[in-house]
C-alpha positions as CSV (number, residue, x, y, z in Angstrom):
1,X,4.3,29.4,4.6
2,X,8.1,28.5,4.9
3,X,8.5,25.0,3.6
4,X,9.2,23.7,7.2
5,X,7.4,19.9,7.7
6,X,6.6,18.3,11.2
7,X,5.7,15.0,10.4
8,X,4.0,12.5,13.3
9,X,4.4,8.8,13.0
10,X,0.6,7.3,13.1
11,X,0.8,3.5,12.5
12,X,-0.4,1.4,14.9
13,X,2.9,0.9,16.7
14,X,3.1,4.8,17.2
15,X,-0.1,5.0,18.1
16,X,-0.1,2.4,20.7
17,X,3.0,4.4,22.3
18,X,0.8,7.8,22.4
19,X,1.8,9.4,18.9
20,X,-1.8,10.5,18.7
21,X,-1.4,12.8,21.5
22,X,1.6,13.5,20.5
23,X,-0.2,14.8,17.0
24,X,-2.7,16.6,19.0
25,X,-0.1,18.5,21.1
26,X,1.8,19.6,18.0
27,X,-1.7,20.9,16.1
28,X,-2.7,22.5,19.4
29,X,0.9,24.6,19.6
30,X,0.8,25.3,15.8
31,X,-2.6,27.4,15.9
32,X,-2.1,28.5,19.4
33,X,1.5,30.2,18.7
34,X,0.6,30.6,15.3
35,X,3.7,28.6,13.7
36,X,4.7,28.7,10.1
37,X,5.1,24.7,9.5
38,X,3.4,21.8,7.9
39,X,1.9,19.6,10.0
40,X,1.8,15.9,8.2
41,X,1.1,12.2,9.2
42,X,3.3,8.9,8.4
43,X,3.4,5.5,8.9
44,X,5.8,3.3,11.0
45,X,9.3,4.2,10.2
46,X,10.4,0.6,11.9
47,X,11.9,2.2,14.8
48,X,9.5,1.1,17.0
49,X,11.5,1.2,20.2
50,X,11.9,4.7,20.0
51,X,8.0,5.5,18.9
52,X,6.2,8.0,19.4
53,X,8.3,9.5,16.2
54,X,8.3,13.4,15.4
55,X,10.7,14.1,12.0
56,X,11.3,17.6,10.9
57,X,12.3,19.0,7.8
58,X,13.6,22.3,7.3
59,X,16.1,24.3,4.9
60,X,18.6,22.8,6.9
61,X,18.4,19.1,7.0
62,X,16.1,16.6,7.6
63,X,15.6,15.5,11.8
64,X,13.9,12.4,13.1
65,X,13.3,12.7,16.7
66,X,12.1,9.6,19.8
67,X,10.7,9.0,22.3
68,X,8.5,12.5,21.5
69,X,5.8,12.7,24.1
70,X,3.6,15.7,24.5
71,X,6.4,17.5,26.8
72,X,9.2,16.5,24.4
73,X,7.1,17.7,22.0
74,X,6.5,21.2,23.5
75,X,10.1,21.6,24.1
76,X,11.1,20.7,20.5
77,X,8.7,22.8,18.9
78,X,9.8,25.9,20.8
79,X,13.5,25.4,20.2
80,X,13.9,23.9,16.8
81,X,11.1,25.5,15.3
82,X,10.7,28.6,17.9
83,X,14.4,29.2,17.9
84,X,16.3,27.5,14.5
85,X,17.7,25.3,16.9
86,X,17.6,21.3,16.3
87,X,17.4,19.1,20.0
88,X,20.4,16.8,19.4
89,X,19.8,15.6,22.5
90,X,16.4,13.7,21.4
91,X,17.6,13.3,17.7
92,X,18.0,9.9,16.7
93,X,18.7,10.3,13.0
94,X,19.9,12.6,10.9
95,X,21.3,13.5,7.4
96,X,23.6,16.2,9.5
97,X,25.5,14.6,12.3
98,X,26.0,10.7,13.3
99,X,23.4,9.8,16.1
100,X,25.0,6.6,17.1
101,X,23.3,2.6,17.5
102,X,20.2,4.5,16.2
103,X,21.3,5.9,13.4
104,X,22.9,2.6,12.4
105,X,19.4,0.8,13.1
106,X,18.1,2.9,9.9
107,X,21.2,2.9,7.7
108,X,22.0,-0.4,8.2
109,X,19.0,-1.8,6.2
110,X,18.1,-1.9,2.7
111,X,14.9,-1.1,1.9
112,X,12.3,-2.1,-1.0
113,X,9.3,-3.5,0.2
114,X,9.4,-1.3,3.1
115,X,11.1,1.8,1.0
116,X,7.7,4.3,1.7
117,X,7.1,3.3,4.8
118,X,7.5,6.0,7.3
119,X,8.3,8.5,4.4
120,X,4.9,9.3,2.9
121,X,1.1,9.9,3.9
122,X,-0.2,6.4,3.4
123,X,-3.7,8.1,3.2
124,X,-2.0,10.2,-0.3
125,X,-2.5,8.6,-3.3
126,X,-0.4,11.4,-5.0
127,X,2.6,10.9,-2.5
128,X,3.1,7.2,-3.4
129,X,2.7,8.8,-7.1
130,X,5.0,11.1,-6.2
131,X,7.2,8.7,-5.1
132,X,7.4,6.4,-8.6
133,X,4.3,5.2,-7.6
134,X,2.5,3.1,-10.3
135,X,4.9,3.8,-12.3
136,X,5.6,0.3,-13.0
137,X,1.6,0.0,-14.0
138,X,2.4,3.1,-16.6
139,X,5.4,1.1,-18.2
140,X,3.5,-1.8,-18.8
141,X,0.5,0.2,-20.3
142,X,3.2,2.4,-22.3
143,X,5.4,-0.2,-23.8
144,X,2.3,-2.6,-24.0
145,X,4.2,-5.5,-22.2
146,X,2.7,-8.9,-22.8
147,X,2.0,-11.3,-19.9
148,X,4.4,-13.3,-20.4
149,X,7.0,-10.7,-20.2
150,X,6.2,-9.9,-17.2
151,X,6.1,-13.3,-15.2
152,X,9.2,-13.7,-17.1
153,X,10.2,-10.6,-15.4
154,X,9.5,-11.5,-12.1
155,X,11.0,-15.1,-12.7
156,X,14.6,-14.1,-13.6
157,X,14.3,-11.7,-10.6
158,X,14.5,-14.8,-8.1
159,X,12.2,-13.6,-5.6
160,X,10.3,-15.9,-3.5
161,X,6.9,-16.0,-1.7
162,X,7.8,-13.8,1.5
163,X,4.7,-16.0,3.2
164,X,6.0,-19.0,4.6
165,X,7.2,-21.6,2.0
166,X,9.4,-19.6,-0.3
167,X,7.7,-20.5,-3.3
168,X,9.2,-19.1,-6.4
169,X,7.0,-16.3,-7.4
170,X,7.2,-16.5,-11.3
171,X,6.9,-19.7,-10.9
172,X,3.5,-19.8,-9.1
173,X,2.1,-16.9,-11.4
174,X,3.2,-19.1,-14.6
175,X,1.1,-22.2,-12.8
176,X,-2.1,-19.9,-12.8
177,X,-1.6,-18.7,-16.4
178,X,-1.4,-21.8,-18.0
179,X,-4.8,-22.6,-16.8
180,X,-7.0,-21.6,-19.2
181,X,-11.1,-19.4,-17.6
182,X,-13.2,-16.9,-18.2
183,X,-12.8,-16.2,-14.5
184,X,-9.4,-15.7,-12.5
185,X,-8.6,-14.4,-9.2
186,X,-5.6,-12.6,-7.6
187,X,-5.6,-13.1,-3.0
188,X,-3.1,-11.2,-1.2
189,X,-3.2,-12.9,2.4
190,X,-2.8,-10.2,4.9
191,X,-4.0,-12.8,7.8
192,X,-0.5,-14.4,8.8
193,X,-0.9,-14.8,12.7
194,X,3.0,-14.6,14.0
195,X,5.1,-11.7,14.7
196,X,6.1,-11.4,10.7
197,X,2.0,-10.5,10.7
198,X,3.5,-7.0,12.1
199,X,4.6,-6.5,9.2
200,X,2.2,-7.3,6.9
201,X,0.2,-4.8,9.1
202,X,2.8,-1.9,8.7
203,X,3.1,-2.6,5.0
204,X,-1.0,-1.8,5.0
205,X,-1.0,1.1,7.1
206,X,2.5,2.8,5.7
207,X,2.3,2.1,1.7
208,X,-1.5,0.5,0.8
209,X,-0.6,1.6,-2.9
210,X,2.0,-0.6,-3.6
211,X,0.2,-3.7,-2.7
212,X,-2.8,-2.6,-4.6
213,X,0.0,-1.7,-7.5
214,X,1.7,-4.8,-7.1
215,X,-1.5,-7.0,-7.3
216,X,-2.9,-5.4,-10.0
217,X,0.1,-6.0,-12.1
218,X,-0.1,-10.1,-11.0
219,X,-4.0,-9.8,-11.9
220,X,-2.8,-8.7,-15.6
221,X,0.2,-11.3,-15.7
222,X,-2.5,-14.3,-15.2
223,X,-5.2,-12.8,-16.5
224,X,-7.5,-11.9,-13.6
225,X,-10.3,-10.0,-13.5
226,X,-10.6,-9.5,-9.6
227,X,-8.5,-9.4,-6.2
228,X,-9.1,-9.8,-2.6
229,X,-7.2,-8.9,0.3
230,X,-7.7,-11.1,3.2
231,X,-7.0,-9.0,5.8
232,X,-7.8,-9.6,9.5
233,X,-10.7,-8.2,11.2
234,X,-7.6,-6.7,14.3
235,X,-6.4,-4.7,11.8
236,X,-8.8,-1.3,11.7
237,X,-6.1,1.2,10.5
238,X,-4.9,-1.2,8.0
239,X,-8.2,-2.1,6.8
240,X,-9.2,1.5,6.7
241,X,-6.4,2.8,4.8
242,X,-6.9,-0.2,2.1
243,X,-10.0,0.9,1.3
244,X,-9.5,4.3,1.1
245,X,-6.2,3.5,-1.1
246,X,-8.4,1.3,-3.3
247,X,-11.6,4.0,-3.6
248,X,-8.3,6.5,-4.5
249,X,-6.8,4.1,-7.3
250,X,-10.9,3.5,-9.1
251,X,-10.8,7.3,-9.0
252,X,-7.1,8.0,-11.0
253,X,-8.1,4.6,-13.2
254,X,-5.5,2.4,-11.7
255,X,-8.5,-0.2,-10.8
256,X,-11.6,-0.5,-12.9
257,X,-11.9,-0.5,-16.9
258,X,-8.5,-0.7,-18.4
259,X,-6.6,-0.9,-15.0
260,X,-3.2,1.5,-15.2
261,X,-4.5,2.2,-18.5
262,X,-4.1,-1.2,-20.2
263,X,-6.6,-1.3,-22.8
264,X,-8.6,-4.0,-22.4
265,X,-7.6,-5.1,-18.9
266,X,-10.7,-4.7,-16.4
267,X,-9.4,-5.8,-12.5
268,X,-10.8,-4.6,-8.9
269,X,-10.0,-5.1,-5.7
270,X,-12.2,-5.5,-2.1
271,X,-11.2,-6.5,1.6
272,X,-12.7,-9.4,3.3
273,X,-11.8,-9.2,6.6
274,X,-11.3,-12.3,8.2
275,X,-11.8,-13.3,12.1
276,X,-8.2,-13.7,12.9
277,X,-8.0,-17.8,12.8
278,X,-4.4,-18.5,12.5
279,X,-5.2,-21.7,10.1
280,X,-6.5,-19.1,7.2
281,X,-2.7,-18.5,6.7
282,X,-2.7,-21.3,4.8
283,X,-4.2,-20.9,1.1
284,X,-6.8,-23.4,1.1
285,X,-8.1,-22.4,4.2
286,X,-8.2,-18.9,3.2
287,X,-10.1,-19.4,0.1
288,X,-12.5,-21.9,2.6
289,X,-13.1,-18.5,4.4
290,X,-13.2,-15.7,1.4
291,X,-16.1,-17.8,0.4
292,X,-18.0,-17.6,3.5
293,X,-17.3,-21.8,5.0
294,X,-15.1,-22.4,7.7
295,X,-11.5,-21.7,7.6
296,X,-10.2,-25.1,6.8
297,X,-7.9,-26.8,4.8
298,X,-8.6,-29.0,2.2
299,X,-6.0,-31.7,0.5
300,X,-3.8,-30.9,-2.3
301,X,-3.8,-31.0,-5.0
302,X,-5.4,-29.6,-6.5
303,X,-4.1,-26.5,-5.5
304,X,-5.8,-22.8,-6.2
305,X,-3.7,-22.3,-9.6
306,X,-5.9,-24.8,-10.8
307,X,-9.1,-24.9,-8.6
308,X,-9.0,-21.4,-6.2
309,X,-11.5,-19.2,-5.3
310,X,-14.8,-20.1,-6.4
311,X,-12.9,-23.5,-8.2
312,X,-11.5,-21.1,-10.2
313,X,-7.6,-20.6,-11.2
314,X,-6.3,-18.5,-8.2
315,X,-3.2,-16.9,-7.7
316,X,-2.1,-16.1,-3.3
317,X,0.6,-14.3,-2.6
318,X,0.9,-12.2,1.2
319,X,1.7,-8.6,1.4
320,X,5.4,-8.3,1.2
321,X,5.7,-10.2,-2.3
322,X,3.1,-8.2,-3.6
323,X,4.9,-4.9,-2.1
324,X,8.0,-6.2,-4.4
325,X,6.6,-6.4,-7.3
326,X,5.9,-3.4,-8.9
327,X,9.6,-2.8,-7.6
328,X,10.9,-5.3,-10.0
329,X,8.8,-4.6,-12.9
330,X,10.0,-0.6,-13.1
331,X,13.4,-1.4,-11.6
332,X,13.8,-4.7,-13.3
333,X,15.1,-7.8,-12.4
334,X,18.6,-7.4,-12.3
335,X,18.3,-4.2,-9.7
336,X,16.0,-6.7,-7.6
337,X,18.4,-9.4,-7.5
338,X,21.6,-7.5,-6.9
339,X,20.9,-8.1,-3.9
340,X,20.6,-11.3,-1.4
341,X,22.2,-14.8,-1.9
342,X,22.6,-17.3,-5.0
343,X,18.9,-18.9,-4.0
344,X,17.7,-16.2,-2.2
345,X,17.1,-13.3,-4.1
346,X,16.3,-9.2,-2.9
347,X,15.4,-8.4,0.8
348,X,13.6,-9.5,3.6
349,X,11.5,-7.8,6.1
350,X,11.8,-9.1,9.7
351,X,9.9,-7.9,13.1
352,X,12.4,-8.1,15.5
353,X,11.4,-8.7,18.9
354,X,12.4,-9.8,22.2
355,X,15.3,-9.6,24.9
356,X,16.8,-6.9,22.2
357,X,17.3,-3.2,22.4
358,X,16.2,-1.9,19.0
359,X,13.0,-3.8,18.6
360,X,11.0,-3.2,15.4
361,X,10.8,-3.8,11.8
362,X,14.5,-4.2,9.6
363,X,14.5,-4.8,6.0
364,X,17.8,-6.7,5.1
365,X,19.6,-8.0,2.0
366,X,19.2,-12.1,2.0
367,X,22.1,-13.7,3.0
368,X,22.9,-11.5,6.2
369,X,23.9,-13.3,9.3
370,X,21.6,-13.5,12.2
371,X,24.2,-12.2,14.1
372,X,24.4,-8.9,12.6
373,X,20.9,-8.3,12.5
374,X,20.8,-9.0,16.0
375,X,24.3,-7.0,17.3
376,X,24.5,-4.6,14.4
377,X,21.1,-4.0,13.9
378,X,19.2,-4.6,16.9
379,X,21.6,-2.8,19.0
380,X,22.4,-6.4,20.8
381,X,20.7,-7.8,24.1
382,X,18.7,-5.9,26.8
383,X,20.5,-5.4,29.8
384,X,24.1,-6.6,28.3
385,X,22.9,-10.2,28.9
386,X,23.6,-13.4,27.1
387,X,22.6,-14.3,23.6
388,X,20.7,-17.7,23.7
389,X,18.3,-18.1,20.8
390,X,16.6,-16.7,18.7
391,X,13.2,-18.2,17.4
392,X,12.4,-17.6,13.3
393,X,9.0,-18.5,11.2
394,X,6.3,-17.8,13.7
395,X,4.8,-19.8,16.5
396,X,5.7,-22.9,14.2
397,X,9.0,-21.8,13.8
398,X,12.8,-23.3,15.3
399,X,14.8,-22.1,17.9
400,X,18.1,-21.5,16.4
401,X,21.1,-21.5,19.0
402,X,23.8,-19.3,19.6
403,X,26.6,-21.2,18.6
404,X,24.5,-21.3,15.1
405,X,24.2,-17.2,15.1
406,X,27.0,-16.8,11.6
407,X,23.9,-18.6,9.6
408,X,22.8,-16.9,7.5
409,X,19.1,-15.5,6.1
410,X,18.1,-16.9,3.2
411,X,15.7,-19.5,2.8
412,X,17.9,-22.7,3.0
413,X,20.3,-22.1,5.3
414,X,17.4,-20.9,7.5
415,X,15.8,-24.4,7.1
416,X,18.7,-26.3,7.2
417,X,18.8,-25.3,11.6
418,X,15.4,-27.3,11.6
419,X,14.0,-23.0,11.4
420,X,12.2,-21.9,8.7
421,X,11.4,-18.0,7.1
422,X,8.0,-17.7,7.5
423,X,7.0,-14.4,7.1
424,X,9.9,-12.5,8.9
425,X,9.2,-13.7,12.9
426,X,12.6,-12.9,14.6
427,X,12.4,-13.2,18.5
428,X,15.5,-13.2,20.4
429,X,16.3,-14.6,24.2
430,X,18.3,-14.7,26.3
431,X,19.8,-16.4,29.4
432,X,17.0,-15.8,31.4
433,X,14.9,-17.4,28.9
434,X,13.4,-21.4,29.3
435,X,13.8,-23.2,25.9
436,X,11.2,-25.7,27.6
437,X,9.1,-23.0,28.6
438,X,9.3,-21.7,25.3
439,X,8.4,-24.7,23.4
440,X,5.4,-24.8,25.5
441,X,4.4,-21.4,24.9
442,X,4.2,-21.9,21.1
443,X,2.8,-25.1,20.8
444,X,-0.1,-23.9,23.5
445,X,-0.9,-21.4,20.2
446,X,-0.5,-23.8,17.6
447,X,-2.9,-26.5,19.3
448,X,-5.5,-23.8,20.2
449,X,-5.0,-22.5,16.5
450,X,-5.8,-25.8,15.1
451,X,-8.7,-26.3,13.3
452,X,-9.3,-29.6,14.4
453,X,-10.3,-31.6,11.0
454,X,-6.8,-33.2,11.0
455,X,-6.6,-36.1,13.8
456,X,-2.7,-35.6,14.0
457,X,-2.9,-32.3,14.7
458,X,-5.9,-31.7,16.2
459,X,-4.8,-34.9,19.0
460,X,-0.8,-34.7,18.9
461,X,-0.3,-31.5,19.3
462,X,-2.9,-31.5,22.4
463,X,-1.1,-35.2,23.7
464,X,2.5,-32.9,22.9
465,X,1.2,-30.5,24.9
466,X,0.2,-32.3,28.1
467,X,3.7,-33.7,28.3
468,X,5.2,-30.5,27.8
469,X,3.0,-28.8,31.1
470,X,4.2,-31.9,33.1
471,X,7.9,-31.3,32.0
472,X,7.6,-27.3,33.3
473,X,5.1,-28.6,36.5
474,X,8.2,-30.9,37.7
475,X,6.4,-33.9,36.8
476,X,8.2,-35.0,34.0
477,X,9.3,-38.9,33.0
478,X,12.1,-40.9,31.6
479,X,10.7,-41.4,27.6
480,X,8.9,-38.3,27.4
481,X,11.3,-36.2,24.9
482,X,11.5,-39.5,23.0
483,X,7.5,-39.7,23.3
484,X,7.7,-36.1,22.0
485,X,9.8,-36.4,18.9
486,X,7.9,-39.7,18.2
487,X,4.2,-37.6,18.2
488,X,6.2,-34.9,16.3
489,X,7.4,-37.5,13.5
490,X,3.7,-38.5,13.2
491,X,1.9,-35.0,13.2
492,X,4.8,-34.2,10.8
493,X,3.8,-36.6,8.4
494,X,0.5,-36.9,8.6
495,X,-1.3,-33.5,9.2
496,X,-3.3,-32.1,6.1
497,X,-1.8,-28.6,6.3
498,X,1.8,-26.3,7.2
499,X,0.1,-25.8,10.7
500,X,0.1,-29.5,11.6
501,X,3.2,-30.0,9.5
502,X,5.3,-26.9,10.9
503,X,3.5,-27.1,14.8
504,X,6.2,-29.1,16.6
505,X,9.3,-27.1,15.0
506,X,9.4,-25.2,18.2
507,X,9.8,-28.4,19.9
508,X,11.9,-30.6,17.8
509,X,14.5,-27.5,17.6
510,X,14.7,-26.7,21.4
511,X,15.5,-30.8,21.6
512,X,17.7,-31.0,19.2
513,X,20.1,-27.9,20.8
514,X,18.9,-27.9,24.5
515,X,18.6,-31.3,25.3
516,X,20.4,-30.4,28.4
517,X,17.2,-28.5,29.5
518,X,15.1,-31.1,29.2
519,X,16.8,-33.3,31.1
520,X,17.5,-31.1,33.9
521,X,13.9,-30.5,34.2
522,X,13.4,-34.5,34.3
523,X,15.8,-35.8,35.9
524,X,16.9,-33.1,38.1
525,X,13.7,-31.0,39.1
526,X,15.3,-28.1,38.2
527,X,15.1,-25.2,35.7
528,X,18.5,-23.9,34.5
529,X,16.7,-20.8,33.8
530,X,15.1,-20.8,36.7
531,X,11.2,-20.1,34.7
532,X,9.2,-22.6,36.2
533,X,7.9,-21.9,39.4
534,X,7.0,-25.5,40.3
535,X,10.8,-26.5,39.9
536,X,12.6,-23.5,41.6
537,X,13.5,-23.4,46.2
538,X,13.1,-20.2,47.6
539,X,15.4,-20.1,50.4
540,X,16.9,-16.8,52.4
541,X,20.5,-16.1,52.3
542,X,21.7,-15.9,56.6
543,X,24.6,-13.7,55.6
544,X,22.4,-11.1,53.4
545,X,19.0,-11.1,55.7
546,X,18.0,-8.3,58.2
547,X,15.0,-9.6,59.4
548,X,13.4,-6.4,58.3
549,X,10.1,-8.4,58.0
550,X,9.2,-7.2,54.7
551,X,8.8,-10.6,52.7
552,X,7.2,-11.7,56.1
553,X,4.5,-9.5,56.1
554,X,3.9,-10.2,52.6
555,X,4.3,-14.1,52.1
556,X,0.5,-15.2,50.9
557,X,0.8,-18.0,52.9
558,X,2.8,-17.7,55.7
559,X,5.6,-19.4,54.9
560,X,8.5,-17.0,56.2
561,X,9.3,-16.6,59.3
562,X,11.4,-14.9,62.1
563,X,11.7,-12.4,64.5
564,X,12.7,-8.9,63.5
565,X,16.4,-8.1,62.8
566,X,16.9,-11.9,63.1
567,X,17.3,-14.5,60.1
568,X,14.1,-15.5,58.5
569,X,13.0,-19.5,57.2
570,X,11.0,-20.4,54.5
571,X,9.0,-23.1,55.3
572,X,9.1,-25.1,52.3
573,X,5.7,-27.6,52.8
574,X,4.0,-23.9,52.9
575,X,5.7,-22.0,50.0
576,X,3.8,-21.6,46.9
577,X,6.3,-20.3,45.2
578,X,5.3,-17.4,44.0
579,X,8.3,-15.0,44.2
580,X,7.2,-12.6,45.7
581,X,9.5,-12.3,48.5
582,X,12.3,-12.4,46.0
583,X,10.8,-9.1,44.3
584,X,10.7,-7.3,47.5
585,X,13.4,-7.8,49.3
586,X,15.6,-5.3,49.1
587,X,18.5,-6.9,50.4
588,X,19.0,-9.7,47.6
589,X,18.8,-12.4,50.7
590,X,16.5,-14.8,48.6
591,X,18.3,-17.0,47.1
592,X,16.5,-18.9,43.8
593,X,17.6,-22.5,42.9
């Protein structure tokens, strides 16, 4: 066998978009035409607009190829492995020849947590070994580094908890050191339930080892003796390529007696796969569930470093911090924090979604603008529309305006918009988009998400929420966006937990930089963006109508009518405004206001 490599992009992105009969096509050519290649699986390269994704590596170069369905498929097999001939026409990167915006998606990034992703078999232990992996666990075993040195270590390299709060790292694996048991306890929390939980996901499916890697070597720096991942029930490939990864690393003696071969360090790690409950983001909560109670927060402090799982010290970190680590400890600090801002240290992983073109997972330096990961990056906005907003943190995240788009990422300047991190949500809109509407949509999550022990949350976000529906129904009242930041100001500062604390950032932001939309739905009845149904006339255009009868015909209600090859009316006690005659006319003769 030549040493020719078709490899098939099989995380759950890919897969969703047909990759695995993409992978099926391509094993069914190889043995029917008997072709000299090898036929491998990957992960989610973070092109996910262009999924399924086919790359192939030959003598000549390396090709990655989109949009590969089983006829693409056929055809590239046959020419670029039939006839030596690459398809430049499907290519979208290469180490041969520019490919254009998607080429510039890829090369534009810098990768760390994400830098095996879509390059090795997540299900090969000796691929991520292959690839430095655990190599960091073999320095520490080899040079016999003391725990201290390392939390040192991963101190001075600046990084923060990639989770939500921005913690400092070091900072937090110092806090459960210090507190002296027999019994400690290392929780990655794979259970975030925004958009940035896409990327927790991907970093499970497309590089299990280095989480494992990087949570073994926080279980050593505190003193563990066991870890959990936390990782929602949703998640089947994930969770099945974790515990393969982990059976993989007891076999090579990365888990077990004397972990990475550290005499005298015993640590193992197991899944608990949670229901999916967006409140088990939080830590307390988390650990509420590991133990088999009800997801619910409890007050702090005092807080898992000192009284964790099992009221023992506990150390939490989510998937993309612990993906870091090993990172730092074999690279070390200073190659960590070369990169990113003066408080925001290394890279950040963001799932960018949306009215944008190149929609998938980036991994940026901190510090970028939101700009150029939107317009450099993310190719810019569907359809050549308007930039708007873009909302950051989850669904208890800010809108941050257009005007605002030169701030940059990092974790202050992120929160200084009224924004915050969280765990790398990016959704952009556009003109078309209702900044009401959206407010609405997120706190409808939030309040269904809450857990209900906090009266603030549990009753304000629900109260927040009424007025909000009335607001988008056309029912809205002089007072109610003071009414709303008033309930936000209370569930603010008097819910338990960051979901009560965080819920109304959607609304407070879209206030504070589209008050104009509010008050246009109030006072005006209308919807700028012309979203909510309740607010918008349907009326027909006399200069543009045929009278061809087709919005006629199809009116639910009967509200349109004329004679044919005349000028229709809409009856507007009838309409129920349900746009339909505006989709099918053909003519563009309903006019929306």
């Amino acid at each position: 066998m030549n040493d020719t490599k078709v490899i098939v992009g099989l995380g759950s992105c890919g897969i969703a978009a047909g990759a695995n009969k993409t992978y099926q096509k391509i094993k069914e050519l190889k043995g029917a035409e008997n072709l000299d290649f090898e036929l491998k699986q990957t992960s989610c390269v973070g092109m996910c607009y262009r999924e399924p994704l086919v790359e192939i590596v030959d003598e000549s170069g390396s090709y990655l190829y989109g949009d590969v369905d089983e006829d693409r498929a056929v055809d590239i097999l046959d020419k670029h492995i039939g006839g030596g001939e690459p398809v430049k026409n499907y290519v979208v990167k290469s180490d041969l020849f520019d490919t254009g915006r998607d080429q510039e998606f890829l090369e534009g990034q810098v990768k760390i947590a994400l830098r095996h992703c879509g390059h090795i078999d997540p299900e090969s232990i000796d691929e991520y070994i292959a690839q430095e992996g655990y190599a960091a666990l073999h320095k520490i075993a080899k040079e016999n580094i003391p725990r201290e040195d390392i939390i040192n270590e991963v101190m001075e390299s600046g990084i923060r908890g990639r989770g939500g709060g921005g913690f400092p790292t070091g900072k937090k694996w110092r806090f459960a050191y210090n507190y002296t048991s027999e019994e400690k306890y290392i929780i990655c929390n794979a259970d975030e339930g925004d958009p940035g939980a896409f990327m927790d996901r991907s970093l499970l499916e497309g590089d299990p080892h280095a989480v494992l890697e990087g949570m073994v070597i926080g279980g050593y720096a505190i003193g563990a003796s066991q870890g959990v991942i936390y990782c929602r029930a949703e998640y089947p490939l994930a969770v099945k390529r974790l515990n393969l990864a982990i059976k993989q690393a007891r076999e090579r003696g990365y888990l077990g007696e004397n972990a990475g071969g550290i005499q005298g360090f015993h640590f193992d790690i197991m899944v608990k796969e949670g229901a999916g409950a967006f409140v088990c983001g939080e830590e307390t909560a988390l650990i509420a569930s590991v133990e088999g109670k009800r997801g619910m927060p409890r007050k702090r402090p005092p807080y898992p470093a000192e009284l964790g799982l099992w009221n023992k010290p506990t150390n939490i970190n989510n998937v993309e911090t612990y993906a870091n680590v090993p990172y730092i400890i074999h690279k070390g600090a200073s190659e960590f924090s070369r990169y990113g801002s003066e408080k925001s240290k290394g890279t950040k992983v963001f799932a960018l979604a949306g009215k944008v073109n190149h929609s998938g997972l980036v991994e940026v330096p901190m510090g970028m603008s939101i700009q150029d990961i939107i317009f450099e990056l993310g190719g810019g906005i569907i359809g050549g529309k308007e930039f708007k907003a873009v909302q950051m943190g989850g669904p208890s995240g800010g809108c941050i305006p257009n005007y605002l788009a030169d701030t940059l990422v990092d974790y202050d300047s992120v929160s200084a918009t009224g924004a915050i991190m969280g765990s790398g949500g990016m959704v952009v809109m556009d003109e078309t988009t209702c900044m009401v509407d959206v407010a609405k949509f997120f706190l409808n999550f939030t309040q269904e998400e809450s857990c209900g022990k906090c009266t603030f949350c549990r009753m304000g976000t629900k109260r927040m929420l009424e007025i909000l529906e009335r607001i988008t129904d056309g029912e809205g009242q002089e007072g109610d966006i003071e009414e709303l930041e008033d309930l936000s100001r209370q569930i603010i500062d008097n819910s338990l937990c960051g979901l009560g604390q965080t819920a109304p950032n959607p609304v407070l932001t879209t206030i504070k930089y589209f008050r104009d939309e509010y008050e246009a739905h109030i006072r005006d009845r209308k919807c700028p963006a012309k979203v909510c149904k309740p607010l918008l006339t349907y009326t027909v255009d006399p200069e543009k109508c045929t009278g061809c009868l087709v919005c006629a015909r199809k009116c639910p209600t009967g509200a349109i009518s004329g004679e044919k090859k005349q000028v229709h009316v809409i009856d507007q006690e009838l309409c129920i405004k349900c746009g339909d005659c505006y989709n099918r006319c053909n003519f563009d003769a309903i006019i929306v206001s």
